[in-house]
C-alpha positions in Angstrom: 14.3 123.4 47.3 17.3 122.6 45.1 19.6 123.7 48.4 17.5 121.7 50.9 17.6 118.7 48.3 22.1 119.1 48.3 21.7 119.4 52.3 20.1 116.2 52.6 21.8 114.0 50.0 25.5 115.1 52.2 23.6 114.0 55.1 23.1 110.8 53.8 26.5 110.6 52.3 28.1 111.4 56.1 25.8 109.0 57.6 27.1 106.4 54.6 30.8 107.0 55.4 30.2 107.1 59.3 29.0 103.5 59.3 31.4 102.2 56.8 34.0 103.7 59.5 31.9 102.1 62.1 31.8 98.6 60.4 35.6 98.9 59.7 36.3 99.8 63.4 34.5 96.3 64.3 36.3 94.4 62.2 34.1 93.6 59.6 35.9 92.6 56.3 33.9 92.1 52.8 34.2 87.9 52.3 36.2 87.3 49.3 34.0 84.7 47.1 35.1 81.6 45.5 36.6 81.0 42.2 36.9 78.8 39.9 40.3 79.9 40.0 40.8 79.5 43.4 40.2 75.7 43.5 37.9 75.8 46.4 39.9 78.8 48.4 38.3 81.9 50.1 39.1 84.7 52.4 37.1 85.9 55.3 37.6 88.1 58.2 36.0 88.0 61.6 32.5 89.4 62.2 31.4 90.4 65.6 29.2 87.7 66.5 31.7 85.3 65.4 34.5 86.4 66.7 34.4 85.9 70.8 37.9 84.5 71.0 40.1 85.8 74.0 42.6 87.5 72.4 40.6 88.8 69.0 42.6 90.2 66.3 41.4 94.0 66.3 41.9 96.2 62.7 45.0 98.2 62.7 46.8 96.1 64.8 50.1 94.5 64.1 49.8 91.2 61.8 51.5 87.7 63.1 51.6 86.1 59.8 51.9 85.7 56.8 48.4 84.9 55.4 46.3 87.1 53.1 43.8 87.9 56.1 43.4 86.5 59.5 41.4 83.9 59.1 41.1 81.8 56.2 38.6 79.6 55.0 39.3 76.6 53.2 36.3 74.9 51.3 36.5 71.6 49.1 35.8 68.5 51.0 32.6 67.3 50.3 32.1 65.5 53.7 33.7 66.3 57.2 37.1 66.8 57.5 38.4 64.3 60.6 42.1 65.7 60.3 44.2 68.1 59.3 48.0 68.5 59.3 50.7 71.4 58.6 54.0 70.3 56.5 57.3 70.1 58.3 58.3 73.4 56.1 55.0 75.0 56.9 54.1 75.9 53.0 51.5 72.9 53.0 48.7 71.9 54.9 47.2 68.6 54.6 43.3 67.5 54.9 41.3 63.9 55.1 38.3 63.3 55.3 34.8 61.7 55.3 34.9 61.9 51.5 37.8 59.2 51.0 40.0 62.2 49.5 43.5 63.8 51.0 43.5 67.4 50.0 46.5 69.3 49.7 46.5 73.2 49.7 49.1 76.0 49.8 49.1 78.1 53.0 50.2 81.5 51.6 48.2 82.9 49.2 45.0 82.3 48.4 45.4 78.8 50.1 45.1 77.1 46.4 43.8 73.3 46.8 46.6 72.2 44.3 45.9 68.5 44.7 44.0 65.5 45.7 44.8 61.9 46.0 42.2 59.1 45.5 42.7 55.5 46.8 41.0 54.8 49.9 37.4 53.1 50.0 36.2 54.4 53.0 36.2 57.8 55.2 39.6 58.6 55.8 40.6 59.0 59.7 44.3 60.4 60.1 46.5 62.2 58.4 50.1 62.7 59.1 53.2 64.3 57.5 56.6 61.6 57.2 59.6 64.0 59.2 61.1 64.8 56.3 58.1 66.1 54.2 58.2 63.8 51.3 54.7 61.5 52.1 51.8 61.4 53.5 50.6 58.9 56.4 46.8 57.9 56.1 44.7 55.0 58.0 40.9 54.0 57.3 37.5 51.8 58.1 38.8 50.2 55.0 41.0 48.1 56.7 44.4 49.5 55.3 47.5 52.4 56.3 48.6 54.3 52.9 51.6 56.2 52.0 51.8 59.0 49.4 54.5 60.6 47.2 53.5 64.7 48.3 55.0 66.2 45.4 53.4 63.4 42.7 50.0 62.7 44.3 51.1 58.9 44.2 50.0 56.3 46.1 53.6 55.1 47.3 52.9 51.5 49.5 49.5 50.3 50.9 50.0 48.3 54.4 46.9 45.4 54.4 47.2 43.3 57.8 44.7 44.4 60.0 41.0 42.6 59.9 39.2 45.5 61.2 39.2 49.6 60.8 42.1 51.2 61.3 41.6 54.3 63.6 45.4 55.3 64.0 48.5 55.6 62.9 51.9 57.4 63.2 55.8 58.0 62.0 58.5 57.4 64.0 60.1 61.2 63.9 64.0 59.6 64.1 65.4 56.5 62.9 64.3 54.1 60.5 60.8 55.6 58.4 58.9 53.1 60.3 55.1 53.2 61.2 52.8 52.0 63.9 48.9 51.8 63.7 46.0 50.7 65.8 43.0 49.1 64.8 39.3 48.0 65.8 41.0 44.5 65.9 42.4 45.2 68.8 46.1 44.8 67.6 49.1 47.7 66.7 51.1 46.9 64.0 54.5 48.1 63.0 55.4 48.4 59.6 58.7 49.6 57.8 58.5 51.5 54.6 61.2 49.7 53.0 59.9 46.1 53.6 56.4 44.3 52.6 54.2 43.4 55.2 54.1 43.8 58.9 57.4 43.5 60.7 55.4 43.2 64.3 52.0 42.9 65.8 51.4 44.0 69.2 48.0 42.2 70.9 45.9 43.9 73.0 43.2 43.1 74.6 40.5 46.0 73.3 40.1 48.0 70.4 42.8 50.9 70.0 41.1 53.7 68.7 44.8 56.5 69.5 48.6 55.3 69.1 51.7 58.1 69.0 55.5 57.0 68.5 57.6 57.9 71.5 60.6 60.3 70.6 63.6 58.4 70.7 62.1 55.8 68.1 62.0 52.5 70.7 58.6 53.0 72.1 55.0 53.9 71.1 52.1 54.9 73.0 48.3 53.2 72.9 44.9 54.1 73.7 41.5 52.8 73.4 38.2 51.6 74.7 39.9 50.7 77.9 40.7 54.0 78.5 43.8 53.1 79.6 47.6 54.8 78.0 49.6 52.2 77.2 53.4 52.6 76.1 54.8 49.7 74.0 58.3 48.4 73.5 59.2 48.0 70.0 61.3 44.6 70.8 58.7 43.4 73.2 55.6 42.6 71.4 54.2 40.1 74.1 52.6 42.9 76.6 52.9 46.6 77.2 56.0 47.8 79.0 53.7 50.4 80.8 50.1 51.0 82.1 48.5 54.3 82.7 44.7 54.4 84.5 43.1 57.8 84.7 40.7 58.3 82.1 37.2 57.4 82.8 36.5 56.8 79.2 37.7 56.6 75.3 40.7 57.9 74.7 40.3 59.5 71.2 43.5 61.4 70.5 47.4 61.4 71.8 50.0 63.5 71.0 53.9 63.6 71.7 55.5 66.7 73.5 58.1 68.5 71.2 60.7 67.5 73.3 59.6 64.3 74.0 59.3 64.1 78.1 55.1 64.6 78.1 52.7 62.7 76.0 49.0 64.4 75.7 46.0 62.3 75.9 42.4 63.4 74.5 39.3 61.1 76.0 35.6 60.8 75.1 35.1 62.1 79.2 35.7 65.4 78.3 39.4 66.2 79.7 42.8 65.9 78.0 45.5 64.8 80.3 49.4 65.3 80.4 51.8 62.5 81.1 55.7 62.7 82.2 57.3 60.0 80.2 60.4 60.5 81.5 62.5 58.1 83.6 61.9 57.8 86.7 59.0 59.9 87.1 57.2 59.8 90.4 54.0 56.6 89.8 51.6 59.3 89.1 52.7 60.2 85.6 49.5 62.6 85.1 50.7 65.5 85.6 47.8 67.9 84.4 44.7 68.1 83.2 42.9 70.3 80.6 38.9 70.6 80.2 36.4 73.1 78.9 36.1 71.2 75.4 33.4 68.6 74.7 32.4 64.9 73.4 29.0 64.1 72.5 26.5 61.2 71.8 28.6 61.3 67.8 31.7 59.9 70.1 34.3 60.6 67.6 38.1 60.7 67.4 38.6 64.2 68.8 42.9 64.9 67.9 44.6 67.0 70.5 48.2 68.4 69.4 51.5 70.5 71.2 52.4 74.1 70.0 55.9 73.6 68.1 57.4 75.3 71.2 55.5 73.2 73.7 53.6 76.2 75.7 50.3 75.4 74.2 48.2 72.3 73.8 44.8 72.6 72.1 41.6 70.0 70.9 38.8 70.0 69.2 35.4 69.7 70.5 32.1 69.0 69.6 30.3 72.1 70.5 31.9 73.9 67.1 35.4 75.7 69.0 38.6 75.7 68.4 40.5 75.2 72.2 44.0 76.5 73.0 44.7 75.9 76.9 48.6 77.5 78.0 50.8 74.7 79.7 52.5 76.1 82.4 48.9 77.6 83.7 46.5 75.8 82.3 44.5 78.5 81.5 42.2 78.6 78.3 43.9 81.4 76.4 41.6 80.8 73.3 38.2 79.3 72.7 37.5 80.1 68.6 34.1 79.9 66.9 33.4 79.7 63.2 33.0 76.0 62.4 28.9 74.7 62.2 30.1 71.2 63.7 32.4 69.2 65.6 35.7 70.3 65.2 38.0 66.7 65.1 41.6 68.4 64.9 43.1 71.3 65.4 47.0 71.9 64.5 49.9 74.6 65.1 52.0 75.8 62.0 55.4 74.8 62.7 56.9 77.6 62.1 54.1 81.0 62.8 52.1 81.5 65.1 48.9 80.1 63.3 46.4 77.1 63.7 44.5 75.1 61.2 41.2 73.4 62.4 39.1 70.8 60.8 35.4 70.0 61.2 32.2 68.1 60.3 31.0 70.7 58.5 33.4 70.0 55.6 35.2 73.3 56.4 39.2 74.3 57.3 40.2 77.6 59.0 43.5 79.2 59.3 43.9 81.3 61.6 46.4 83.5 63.1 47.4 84.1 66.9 48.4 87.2 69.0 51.9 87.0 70.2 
């Protein structure tokens, strides 16, 4: 009996080890919980049912990054998350969101949420880094565009002018540290960090829910209800110098290629489109078009964003993915689950080949790509 007894608890012990070996050869990774210590950080790895994307990241294969796992999980916000930005050194990543608070957390590591910065009275819609990583860029409902100190936390300069939500805003990437944003009011204003008040209001003649700066630091770029692309002279405030038709509804999101020539627009009727901004491009500046990702009946500000190196465009999308389409082909090379609502940005490290996503469920990934 005492033999028959040792033969059956090594069975057990084989079958034990043979499923741990199993589990590990799917990919499944113990979830690291959340500590006080971590201020809001955590660690997770891909399950099988969550992980559906393309290219999956399969155990024993060659890491990308430098993160502590695959895919990370940032948790803090205590309302969506409508954006989400990398620093121009790559060591930071920004969040907004819903909750009227910009979080700032470190990307190596356990992804440490190091600061937050109070000031806004209402849900906070964009976020964006200055070019040379010393302040923040935020807009909100509550009427106002803010600037922050990143390494103090400070609230640097607070831009009042328009009479209605702001839904926009962007840095000029060259030049003077100037700053255009578009509002409910239907007006973009330009404001210079160095001055008080607005230095120019451009009229238009419906809300602008999307505006991008152009690359050489002349000219910005407009979208909104009309669903119309827009590209505005800085010393011609009268009317746009340029109107693009294409879009059959809202355009939520625009984005600037890394070299400048293309500018990427995201709309409410489910495609993102691709513009040559270059001179003397043929009439038809749409070059391309990118679908698979969704709006709903929420109609939010879906973001779309360029890989640093300009192959890849991606968006979020209200049915919970991440979307990463290839340029050249067009093809969807990645279509990532995880999030348990609409995902409102997605953004490429500008330095690795990972992606930072934030959604309505008041959650952050980072995630690594396959080369």
């Amino acid at each position: 009996l005492a033999k028959e007894r040792r033969r059956n608890m090594a069975g057990k012990r084989k079958a034990v080890a043979a499923a741990e070996v199993g589990e590990a050869e799917r990919g499944l990774v113990a979830q690291k919980q959340k500590t006080d210590a971590g201020a809001g950080a955590a660690i997770i790895a891909a399950t099988p049912a969550a992980s559906t994307a393309l290219k999956p990241f399969q155990p024993g294969s060659q890491r990308t990054s430098s993160l502590d796992a695959p895919i990370m999980l940032l948790e803090g916000h205590e309302d969506g998350v409508n954006g989400v930005k990398f620093s121009p050194d790559g060591s930071v990543v920004a969040s907004a969101g819903a909750d009227k608070v910009l979080h700032m957390w470190n990307v190596r590591g356990d992804c440490e949420n190091y600061m937050m910065m109070r000031g806004h009275k209402n849900s906070i819609l964009e976020v964006h880094w200055t070019p040379d990583g010393d302040n923040l860029l935020t807009c909100s409902p509550d009427r106002t565009v803010r600037c922050w100190d990143a390494t103090t936390g400070a609230q640097v300069k607070k831009m009042q002018g328009h009479s209605a939500f702001v839904n926009s805003c962007s840095p000029a990437t060259r030049g003077a540290p100037l700053v255009v944003s578009g509002s409910d009011d239907g007006t973009a204003k330009l404001w210079d960090l160095r001055r008080r008040g607005c230095v120019s209001t451009f009229p238009d003649k419906f809300q602008i829910t999307a505006v991008a700066f152009a690359a050489d630091g002349d000219k910005f770029y407009s979208g909104g209800i009309d669903n119309e692309l827009k590209v505005w002279d800085l010393r011609k405030d009268s009317e746009p110098l340029m109107v693009f038709a294409g879009h059959t509804d809202t355009i939520t999101g625009m984005s600037v290629s890394p070299d400048g020539t293309h500018v990427l627009t995201n709309a409410m009727d489910c495609t993102m489109r691709m513009w040559d901004m270059r001179p003397y491009a043929p009439p038809d500046r749409c070059v391309k078009y990118f679908t698979g990702h969704q709006h709903n009946f929420e109609k939010t500000l879906l973001k779309c964003a360029w890989s640093p190196d300009g192959t890849k465009v991606s968006a979020g999308s209200s049915c919970h993915n991440v979307f990463v389409w290839d340029v050249t082909t067009r093809r969807l090379l990645y279509k990532l689950p995880g999030h348990l609502g609409t995902v409102n940005e997605v953004a490429f490290h500008p330095k690795e080949p990972i992606i930072a996503s934030a959604g309505a469920d008041r959650r952050i990934f980072l995630g690594e790509l396959a080369n």
